[in-house]
KOLSE-942211 format. One record per atom (N, C-alpha, C): residue in three letters; y, z, x. Coordinates in steps of 0.2 Angstrom, whole numbers, padded with zeros to 4 digits, always signed. Each point is the difference from the previous one (the first is absolute). Layout:
AlaYZX...
! end
This chain:
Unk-0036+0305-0160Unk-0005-0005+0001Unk-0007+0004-0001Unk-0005-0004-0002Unk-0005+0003-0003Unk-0006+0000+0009Unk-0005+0006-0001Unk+0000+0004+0005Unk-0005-0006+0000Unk-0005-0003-0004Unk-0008-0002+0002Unk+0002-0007-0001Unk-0001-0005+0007Unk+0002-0008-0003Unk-0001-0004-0002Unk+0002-0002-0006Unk-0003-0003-0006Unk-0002-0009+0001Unk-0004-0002-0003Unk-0005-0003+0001Unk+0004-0007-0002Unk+0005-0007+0001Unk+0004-0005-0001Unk-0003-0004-0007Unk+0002-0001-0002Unk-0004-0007-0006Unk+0000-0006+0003Unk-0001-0006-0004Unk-0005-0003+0004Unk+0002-0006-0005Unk-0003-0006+0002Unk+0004-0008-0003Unk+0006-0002+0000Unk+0004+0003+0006Unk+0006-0003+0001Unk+0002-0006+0002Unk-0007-0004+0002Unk+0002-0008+0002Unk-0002-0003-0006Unk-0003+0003-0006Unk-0002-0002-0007Unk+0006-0001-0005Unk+0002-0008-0001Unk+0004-0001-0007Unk-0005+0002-0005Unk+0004+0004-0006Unk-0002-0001-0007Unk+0003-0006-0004Unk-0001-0004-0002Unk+0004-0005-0005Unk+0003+0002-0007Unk+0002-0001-0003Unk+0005+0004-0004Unk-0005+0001-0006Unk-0007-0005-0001Unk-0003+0000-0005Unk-0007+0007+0000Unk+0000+0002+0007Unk-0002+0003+0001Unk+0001+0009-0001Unk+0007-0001-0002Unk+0005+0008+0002Unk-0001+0002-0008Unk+0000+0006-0001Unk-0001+0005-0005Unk+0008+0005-0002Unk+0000+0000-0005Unk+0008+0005-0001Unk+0004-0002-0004Unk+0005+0002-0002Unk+0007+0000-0003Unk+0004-0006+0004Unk+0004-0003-0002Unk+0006-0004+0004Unk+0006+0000-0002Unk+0003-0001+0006Unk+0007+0001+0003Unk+0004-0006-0003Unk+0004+0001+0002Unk+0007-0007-0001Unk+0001+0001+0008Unk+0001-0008+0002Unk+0001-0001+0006Unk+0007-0007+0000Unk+0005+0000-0001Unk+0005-0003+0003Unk-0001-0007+0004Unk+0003-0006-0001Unk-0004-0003+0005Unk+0007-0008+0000Unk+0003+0000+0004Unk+0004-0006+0002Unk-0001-0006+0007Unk+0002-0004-0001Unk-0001-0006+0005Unk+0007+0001+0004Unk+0004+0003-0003Unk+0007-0002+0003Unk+0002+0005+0007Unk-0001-0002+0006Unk+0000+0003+0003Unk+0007+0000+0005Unk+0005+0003-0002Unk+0007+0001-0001Unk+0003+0006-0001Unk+0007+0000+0001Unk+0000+0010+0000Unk+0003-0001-0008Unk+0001-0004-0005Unk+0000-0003-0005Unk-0010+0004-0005Unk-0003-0004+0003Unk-0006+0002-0003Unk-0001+0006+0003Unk+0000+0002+0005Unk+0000+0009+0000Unk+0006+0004-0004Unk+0005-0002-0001Unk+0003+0004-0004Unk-0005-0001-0010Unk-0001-0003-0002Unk-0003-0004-0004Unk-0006+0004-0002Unk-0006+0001+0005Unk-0005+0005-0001Unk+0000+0006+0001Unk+0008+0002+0005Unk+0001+0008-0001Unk+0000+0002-0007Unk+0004-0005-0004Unk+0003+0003-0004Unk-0006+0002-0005Unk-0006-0003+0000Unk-0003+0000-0005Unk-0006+0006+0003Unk+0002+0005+0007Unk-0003+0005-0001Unk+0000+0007+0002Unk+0010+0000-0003Unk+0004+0003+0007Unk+0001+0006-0007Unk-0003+0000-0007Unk+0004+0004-0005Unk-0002+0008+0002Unk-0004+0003+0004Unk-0002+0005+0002Unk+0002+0005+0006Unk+0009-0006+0002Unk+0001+0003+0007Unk+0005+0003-0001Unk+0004+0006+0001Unk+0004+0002-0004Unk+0002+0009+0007Unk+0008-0001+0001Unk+0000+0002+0004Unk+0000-0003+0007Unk+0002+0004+0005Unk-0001-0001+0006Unk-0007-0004+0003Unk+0000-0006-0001Unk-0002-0004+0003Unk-0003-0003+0009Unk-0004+0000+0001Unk-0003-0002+0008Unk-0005-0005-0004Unk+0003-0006+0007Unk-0005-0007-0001Unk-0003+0001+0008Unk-0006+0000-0002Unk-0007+0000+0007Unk-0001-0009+0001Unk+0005+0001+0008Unk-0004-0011+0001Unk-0002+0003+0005Unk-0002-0006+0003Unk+0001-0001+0007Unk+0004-0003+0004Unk+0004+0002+0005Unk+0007-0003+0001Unk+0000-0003+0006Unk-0006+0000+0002Unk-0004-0003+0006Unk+0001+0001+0010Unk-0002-0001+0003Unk+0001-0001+0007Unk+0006-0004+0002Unk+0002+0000+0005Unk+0007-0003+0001Unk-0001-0010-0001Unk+0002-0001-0005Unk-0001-0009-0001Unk-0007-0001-0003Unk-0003+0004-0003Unk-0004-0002-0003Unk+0000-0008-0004Unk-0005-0001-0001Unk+0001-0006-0003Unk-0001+0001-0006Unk-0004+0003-0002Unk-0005-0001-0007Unk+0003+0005-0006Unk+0005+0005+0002Unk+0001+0007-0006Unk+0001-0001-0006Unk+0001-0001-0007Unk+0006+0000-0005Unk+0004-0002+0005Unk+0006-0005-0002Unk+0006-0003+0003Unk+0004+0006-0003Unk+0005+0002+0005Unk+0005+0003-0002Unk+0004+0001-0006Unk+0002-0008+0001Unk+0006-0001-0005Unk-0004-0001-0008Unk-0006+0002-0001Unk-0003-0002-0005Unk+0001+0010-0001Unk-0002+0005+0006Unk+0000+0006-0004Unk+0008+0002+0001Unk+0004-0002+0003Unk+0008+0000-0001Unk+0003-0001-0007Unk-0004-0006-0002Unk+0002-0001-0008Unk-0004+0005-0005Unk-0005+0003+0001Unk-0002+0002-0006Unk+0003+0007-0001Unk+0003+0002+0009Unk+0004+0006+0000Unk+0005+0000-0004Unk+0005-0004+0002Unk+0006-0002-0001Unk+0001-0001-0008Unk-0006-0003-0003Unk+0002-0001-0007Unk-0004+0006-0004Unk-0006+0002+0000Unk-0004+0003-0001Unk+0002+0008+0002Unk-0002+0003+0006Unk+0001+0006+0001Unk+0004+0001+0005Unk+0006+0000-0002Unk+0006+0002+0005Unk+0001+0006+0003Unk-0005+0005-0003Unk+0002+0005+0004Unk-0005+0002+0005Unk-0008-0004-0002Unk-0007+0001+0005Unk+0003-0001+0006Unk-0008+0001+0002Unk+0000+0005+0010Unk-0006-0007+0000Unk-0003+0000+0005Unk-0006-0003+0004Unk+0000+0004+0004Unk-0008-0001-0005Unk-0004+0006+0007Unk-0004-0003+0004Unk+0000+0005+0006Unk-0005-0004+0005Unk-0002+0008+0004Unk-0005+0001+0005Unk-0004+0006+0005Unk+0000-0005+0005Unk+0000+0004+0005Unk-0002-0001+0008Unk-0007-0004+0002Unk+0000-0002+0003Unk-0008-0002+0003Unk-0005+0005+0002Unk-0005-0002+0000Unk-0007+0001+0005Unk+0000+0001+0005Unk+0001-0008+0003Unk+0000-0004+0005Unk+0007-0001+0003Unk+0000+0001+0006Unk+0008-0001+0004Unk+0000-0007+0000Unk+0006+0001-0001Unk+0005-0006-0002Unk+0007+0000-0001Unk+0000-0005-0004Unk+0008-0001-0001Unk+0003+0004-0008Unk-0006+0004-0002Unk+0002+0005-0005Unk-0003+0006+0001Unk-0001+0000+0006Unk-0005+0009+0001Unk+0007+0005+0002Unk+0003-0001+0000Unk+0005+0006-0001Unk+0006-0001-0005Unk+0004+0003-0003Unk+0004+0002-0003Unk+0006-0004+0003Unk+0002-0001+0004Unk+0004-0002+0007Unk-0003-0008-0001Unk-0004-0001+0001Unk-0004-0009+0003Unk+0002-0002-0008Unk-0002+0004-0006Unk-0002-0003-0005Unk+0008+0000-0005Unk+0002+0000+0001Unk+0008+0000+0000Unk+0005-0005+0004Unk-0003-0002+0005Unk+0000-0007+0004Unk-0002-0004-0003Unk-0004-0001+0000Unk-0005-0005-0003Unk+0004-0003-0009Unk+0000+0007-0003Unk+0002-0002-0007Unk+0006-0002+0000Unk+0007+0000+0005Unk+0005-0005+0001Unk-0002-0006+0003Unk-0002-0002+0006Unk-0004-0006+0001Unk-0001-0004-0005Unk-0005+0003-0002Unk-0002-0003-0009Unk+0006-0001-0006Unk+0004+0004+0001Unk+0005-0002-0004Unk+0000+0005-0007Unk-0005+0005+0001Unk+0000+0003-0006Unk+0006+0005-0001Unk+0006-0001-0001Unk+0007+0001+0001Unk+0004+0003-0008Unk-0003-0004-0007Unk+0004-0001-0006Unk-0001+0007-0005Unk-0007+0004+0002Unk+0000+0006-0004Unk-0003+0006+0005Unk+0001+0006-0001Unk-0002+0004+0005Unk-0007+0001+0001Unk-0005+0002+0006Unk-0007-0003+0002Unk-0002+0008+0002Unk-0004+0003-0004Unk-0004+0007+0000Unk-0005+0001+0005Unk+0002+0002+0006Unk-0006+0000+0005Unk-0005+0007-0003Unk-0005+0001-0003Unk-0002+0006-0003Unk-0003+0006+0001Unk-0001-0003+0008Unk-0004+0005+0006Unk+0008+0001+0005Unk+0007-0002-0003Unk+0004+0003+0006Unk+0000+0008+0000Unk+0001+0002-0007Unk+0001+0007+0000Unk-0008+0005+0002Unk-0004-0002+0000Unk-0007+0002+0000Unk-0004-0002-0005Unk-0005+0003-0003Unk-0006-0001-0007Unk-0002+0005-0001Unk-0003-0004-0007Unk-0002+0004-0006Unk-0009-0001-0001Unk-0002+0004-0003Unk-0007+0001-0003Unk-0001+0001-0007Unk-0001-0009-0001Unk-0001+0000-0008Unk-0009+0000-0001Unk+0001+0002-0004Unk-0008+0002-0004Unk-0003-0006-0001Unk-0008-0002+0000Unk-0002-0004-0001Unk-0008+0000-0004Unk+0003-0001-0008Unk-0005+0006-0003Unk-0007-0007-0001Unk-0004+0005-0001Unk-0007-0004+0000Unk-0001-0004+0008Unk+0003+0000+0004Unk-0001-0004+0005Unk-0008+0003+0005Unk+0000-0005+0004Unk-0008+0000+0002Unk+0000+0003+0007Unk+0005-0003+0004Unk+0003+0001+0007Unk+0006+0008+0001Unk+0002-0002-0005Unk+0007+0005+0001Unk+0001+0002-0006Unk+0001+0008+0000Unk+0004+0002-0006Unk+0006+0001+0000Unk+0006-0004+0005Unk+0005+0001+0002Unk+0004-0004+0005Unk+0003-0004-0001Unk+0005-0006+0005Unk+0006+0001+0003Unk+0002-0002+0006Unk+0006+0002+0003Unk+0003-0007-0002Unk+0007+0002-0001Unk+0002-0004-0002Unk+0006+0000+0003Unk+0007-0005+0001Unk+0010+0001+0002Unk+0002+0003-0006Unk+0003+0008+0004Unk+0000+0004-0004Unk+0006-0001-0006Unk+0004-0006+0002Unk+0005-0001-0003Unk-0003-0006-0008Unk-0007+0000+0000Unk-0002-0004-0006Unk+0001+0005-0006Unk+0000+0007+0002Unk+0003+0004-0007Unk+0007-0001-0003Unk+0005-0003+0003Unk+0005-0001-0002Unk+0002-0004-0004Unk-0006-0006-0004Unk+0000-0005-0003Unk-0002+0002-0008Unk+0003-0002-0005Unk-0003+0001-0005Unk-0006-0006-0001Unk+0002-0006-0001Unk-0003-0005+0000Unk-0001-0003+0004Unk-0005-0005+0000Unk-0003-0004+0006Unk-0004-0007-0001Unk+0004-0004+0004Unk-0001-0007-0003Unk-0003-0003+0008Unk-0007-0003+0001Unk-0005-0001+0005Unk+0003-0008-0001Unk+0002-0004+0004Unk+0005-0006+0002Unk-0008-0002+0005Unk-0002-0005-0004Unk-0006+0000+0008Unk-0001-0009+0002Unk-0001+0001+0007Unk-0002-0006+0000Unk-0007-0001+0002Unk-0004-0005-0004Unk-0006-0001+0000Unk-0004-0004+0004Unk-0004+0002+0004Unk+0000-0003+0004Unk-0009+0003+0005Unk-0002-0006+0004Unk-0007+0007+0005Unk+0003+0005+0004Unk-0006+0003+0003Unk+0001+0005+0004Unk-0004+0001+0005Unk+0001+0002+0004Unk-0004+0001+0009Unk-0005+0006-0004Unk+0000+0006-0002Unk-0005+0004-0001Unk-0002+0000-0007Unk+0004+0001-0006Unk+0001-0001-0007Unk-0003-0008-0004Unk+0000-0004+0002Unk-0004-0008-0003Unk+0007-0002-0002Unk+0004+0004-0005Unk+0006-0002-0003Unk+0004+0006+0001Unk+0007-0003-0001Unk+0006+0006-0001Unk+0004-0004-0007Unk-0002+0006-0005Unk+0001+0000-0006Unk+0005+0007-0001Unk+0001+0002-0007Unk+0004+0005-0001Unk-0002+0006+0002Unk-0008-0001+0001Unk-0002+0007+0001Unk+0000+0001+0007Unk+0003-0005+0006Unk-0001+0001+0005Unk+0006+0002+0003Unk+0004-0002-0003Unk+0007+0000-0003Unk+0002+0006+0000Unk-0002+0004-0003Unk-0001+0006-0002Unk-0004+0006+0005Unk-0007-0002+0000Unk-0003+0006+0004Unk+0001+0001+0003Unk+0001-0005+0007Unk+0004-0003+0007Unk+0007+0001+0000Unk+0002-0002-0003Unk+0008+0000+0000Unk+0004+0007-0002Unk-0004+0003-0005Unk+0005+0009+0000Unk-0003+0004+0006Unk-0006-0003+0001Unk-0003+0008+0004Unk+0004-0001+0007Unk+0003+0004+0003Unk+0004+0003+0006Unk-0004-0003+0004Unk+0006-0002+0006Unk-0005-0002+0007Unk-0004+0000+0005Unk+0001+0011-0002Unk-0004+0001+0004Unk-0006+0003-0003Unk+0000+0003-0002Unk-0005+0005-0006Unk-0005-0005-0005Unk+0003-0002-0004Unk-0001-0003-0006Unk-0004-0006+0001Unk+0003-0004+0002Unk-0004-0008+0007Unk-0005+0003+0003Unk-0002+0005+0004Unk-0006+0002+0003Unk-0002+0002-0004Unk-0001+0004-0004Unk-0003+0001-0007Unk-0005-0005-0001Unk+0004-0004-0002Unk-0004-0007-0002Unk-0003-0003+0002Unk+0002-0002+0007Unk-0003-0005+0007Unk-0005+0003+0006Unk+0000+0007+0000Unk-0001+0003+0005Unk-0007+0006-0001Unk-0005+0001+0003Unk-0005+0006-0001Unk+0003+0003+0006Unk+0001+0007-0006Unk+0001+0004+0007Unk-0001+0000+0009Unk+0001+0001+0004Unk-0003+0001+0007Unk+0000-0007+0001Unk-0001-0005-0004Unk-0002-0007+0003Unk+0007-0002+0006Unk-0005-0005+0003Unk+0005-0003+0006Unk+0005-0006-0003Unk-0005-0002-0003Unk+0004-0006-0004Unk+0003+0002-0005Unk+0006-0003-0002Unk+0004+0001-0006Unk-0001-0002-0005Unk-0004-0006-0002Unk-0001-0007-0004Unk-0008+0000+0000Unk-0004+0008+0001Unk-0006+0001-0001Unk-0004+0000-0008Unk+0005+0001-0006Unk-0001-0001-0003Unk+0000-0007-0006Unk-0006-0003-0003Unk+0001-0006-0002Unk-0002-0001-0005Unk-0003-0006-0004Unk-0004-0005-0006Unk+0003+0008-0005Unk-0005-0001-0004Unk-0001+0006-0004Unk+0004+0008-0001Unk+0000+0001+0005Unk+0001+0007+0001Unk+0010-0001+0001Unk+0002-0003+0005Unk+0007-0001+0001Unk+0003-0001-0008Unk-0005-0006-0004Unk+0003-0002-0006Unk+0002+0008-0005Unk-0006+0002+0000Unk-0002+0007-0005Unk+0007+0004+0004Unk-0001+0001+0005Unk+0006+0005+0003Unk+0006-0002-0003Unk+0004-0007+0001Unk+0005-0003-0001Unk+0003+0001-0007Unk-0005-0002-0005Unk+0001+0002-0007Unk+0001+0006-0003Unk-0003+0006+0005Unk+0002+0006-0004Unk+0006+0004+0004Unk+0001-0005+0005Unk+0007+0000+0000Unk+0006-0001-0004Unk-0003-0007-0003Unk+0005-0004-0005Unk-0001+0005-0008Unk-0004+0002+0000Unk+0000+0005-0005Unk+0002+0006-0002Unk+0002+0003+0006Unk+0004+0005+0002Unk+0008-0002-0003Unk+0004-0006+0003Unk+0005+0000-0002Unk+0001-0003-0008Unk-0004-0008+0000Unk-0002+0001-0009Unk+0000+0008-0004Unk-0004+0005+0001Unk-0001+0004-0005Unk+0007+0006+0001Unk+0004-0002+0007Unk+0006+0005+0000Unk+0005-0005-0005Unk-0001-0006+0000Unk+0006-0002-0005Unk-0003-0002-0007Unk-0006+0000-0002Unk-0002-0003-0006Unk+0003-0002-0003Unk+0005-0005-0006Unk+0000-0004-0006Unk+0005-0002+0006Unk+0005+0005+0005Unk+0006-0006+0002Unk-0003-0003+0006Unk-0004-0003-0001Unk-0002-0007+0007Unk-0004-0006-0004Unk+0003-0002+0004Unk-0002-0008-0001Unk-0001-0006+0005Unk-0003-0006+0001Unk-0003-0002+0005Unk+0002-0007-0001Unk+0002-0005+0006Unk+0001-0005+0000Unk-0002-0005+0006Unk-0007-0003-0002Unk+0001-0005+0009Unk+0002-0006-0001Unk+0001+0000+0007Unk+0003-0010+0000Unk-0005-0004+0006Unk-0006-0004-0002Unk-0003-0004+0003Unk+0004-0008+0001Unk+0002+0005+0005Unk+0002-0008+0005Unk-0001+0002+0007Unk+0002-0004+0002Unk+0000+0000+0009Unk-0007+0006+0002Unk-0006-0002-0003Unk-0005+0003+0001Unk-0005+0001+0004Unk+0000+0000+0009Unk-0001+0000+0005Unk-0007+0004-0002Unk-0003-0001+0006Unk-0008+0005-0003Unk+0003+0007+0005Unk+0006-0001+0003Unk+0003+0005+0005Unk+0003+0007-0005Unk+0002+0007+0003Unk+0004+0006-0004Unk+0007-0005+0003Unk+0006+0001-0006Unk+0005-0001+0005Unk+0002+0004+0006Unk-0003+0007+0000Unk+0000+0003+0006Unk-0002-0001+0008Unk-0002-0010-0002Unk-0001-0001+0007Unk+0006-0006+0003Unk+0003+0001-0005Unk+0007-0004-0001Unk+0000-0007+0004Unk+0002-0002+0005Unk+0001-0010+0000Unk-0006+0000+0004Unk-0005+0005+0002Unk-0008+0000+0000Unk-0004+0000-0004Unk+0002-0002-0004Unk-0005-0003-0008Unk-0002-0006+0002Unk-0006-0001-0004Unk-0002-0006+0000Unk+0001-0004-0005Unk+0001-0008+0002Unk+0002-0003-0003Unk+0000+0001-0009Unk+0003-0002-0004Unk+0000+0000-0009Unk-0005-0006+0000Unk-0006+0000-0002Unk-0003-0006-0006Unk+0001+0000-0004Unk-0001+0005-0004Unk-0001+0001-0008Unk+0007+0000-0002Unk-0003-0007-0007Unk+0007-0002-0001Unk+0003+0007-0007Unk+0007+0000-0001Unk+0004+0004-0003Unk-0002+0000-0007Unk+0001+0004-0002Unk-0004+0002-0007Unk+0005+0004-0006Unk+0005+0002+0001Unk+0004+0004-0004Unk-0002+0007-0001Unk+0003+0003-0005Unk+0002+0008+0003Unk-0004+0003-0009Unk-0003+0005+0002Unk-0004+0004-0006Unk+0006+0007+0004Unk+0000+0002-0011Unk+0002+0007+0002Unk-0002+0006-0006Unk-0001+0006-0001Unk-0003+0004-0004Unk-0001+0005-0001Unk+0000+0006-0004Unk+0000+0009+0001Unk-0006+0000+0000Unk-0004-0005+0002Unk-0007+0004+0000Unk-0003-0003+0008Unk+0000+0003+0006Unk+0001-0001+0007Unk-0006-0003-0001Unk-0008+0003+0000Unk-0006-0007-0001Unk+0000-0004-0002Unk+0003-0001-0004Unk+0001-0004-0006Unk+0004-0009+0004Unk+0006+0003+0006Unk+0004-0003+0003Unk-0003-0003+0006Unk-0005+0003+0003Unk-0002+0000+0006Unk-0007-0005-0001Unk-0005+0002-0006Unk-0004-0003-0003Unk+0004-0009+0000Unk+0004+0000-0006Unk+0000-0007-0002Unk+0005-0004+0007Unk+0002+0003+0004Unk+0002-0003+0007Unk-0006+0000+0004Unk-0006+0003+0001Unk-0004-0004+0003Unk-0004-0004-0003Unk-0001+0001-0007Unk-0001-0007-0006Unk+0002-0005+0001Unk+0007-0002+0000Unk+0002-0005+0003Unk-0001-0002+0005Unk+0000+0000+0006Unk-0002-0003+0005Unk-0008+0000+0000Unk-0005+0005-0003Unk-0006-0005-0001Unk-0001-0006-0004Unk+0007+0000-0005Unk+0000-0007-0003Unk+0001-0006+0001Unk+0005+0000+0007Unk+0001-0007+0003Unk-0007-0002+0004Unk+0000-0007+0000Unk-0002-0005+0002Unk-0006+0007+0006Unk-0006-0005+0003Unk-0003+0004+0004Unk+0004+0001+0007Unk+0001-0008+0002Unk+0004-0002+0005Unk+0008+0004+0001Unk+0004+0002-0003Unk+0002+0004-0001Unk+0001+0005+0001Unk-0004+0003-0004Unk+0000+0009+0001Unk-0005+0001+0008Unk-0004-0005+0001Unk-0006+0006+0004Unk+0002+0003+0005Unk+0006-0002+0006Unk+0000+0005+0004Unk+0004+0006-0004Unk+0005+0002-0005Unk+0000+0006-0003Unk-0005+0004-0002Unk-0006-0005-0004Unk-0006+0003-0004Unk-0003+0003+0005Unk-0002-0003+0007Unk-0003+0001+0005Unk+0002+0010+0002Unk+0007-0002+0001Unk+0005+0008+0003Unk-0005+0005-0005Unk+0003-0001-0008Unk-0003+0005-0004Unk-0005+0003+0001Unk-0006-0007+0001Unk-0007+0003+0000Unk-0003+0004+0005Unk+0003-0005+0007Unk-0001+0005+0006Unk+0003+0007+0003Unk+0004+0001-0004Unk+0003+0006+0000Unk-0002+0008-0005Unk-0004-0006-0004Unk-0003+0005-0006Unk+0007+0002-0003Unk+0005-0005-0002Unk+0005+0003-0003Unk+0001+0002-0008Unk-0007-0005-0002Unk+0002+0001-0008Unk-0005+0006-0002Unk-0003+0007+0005Unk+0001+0004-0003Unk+0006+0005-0001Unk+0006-0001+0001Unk+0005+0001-0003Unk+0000-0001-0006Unk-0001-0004-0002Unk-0001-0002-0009Unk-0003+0004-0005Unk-0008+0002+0004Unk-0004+0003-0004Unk+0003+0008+0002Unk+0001+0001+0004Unk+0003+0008+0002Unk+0006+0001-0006Unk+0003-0004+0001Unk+0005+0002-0004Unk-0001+0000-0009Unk-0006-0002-0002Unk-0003+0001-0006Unk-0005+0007+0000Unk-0001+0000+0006Unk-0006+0006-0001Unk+0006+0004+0000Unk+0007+0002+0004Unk+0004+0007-0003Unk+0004-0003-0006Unk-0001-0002-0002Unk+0004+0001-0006Unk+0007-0006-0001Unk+0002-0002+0005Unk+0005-0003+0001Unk+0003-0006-0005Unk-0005-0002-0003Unk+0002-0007-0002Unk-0005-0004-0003Unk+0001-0006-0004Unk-0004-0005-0003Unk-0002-0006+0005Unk-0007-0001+0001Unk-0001-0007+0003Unk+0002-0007-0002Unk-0002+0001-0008Unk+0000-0004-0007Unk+0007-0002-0002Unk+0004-0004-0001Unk+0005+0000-0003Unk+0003-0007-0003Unk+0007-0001-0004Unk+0003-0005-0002Unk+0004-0003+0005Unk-0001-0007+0000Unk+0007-0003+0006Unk+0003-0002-0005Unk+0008+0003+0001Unk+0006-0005-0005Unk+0002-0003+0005Unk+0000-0007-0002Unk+0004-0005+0003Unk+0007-0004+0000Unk+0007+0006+0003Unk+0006+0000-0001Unk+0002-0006-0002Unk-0001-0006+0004Unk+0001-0006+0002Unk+0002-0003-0007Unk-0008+0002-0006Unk-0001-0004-0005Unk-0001+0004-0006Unk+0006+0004+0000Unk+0002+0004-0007Unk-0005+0003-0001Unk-0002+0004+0005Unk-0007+0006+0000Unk-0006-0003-0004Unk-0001-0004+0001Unk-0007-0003+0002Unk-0004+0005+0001Unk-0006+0001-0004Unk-0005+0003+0007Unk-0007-0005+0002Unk+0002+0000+0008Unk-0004-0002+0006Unk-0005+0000+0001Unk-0006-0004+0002Unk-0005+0002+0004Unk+0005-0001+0009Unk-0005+0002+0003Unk+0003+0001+0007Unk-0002-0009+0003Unk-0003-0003-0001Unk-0002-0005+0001Unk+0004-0005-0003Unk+0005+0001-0006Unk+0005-0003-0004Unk+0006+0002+0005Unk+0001+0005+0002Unk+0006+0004+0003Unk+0001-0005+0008Unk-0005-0003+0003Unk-0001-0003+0006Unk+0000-0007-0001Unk-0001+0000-0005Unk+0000-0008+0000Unk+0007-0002+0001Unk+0000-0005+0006Unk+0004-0004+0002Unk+0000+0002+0008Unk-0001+0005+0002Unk+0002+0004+0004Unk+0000-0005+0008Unk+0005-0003+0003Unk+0000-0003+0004Unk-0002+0004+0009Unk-0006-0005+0004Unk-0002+0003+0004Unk+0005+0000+0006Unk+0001+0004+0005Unk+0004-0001+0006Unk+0000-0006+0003Unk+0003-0005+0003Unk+0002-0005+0004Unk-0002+0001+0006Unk-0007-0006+0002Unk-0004+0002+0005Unk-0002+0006+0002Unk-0004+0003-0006Unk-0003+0007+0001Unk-0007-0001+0006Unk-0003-0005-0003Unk-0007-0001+0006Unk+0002-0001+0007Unk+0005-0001+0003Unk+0002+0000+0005Unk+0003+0009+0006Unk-0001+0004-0006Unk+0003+0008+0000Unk-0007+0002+0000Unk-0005-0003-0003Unk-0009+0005-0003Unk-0002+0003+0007Unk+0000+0008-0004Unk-0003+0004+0007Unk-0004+0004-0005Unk-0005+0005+0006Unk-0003+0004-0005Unk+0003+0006-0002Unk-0001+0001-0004Unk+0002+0010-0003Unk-0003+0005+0004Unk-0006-0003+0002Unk-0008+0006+0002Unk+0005+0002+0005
! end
């Protein structure tokens, strides 16, 4: 960790609009089908660089969670796809029902995650991967057993989040390899503080993504990203049948080797829908100062803002985000669920 501390960036509650972004662009994957049918469908079209010993990173949730990826959606993409892959997952922060190795192995039978073996990554101890060019950290603690993976496939489910605005791939990642004891304080935590969760808006973002770059730059060309915008609570699934209600209606699933690129047109879409719609997600994002995730992850290097939607659906079409939505059906008696984000 660097000695003098550095100074956060800044317009995290700031959308750029797409006409406003600068750069090269991405191919960005993009289906309606939201079925373990359509996720096998966009795997395939990003999976050419995975090769080897495979780990898929979800989230496999709290005990009954409501909201995660549905099981038998990543049972199929096992089962027919990657028969010999692990899912990974690390221990908590926060005690609970996956803060130990012991609880979080409860939980994942509970859950039902049963059909391919589940890589707790901090069971054996952690590792300290490099995190080059980083502003906070030159170095991330990670579950030491993420070196055991040639490739790595970020299974995510998209969705808000209590500190983050959104949980995207990159949260997916930051949050999710780093170990639960080390790595997690890292991120969340100023040394000596009383509070754990002292860390926020800007600075936690920054922290988070040179987390997620640390393990992007350990697998370069073999990782690949996938989320699926459904059941999109302004809630982390971490808060499990404590989430707040779902308004914002389902959207389908983006997927792409370029994780910005991923993360980007998944919050694109949701500012696409209707205002009535999106606003308490848009709300989470902004008051969280989430979408400096986006711009941090362009200043290291990581990815394209700019990119192509092919539209599976429609014999690769490409999309505006505003064409990709259209139709989108809002949830059954949502104004009767309307709370605030704040």
């Amino acid at each position: 960790m660097n000695n003098q501390k550095p100074i956060p960036g800044t317009h995290g509650d700031c959308y750029v609009p797409y006409e406003e972004r600068s750069g090269k662009e991405s191919v960005v994957y993009f289906t309606r089908d939201l079925s373990p049918e359509g996720l096998q469908k966009i795997y395939r079209r990003v999976s050419a660089g995975l090769t080897g010993k495979v780990g898929i990173k979800l989230h496999t949730g709290e005990k009954h969670g409501p909201n995660i990826i549905p099981r038998d959606w990543a049972e199929h993409l096992v089962r027919q796809e990657l028969p010999d892959a692990s899912i990974l997952e690390t221990n908590t922060y926060y005690e609970g029902d996956r803060y130990t190795t012991r609880l979080h192995r409860e939980t994942l039978k509970v859950n039902g995650w049963a059909f391919c073996p589940v890589d707790i990554m901090d069971e054996d101890g952690t590792v300290m991967l490099p995190v080059k060019d980083g502003k906070w950290f030159s170095e991330m603690s990670m579950g030491k057993n993420l070196l055991n993976y040639d490739s790595f496939l970020a299974l995510t489910h998209f969705k808000g989040h209590t500190k983050g605005g959104f949980g995207g791939s990159n949260k997916n990642i930051g949050i999710g390899c780093a170990d639960g004891r080390i790595g997690k304080a890292m991120i969340h935590t100023t040394p000596g503080s009383n509070d754990m969760w002292d860390i926020s808006t800007e600075e936690f973002m920054e922290r988070m993504t040179e987390s997620t770059k640390a393990v992007a730059d350990h697998f370069g060309s073999r990782i690949t990203y996938i989320n699926v915008l459904r059941n999109m609570s302004v809630s982390c699934d971490c808060e499990g049948c404590a989430a707040l209600p779902v308004v914002t209606p389902n959207i389908g699933i983006t997927a792409s080797t370029d994780i910005l690129a991923v993360d980007q047109a998944s919050v694109d879409l949701v500012y696409a829908l209707n205002d009535s719609d999106h606003r308490d997600l848009v709300e989470r994002f902004e008051t969280r100062h989430g979408l400096r995730q986006l711009s941090c992850m362009k200043e290291l290097g990581m990815g394209n803002d700019r990119y192509i939607l092919v539209d599976l659906d429609h014999e690769d079409a490409q999309i505006s985000v505003k064409e990709a939505v259209k139709g989108v059906k809002p949830f059954p008696g949502v104004e009767k669920m309307r709370y605030s984000a704040k």
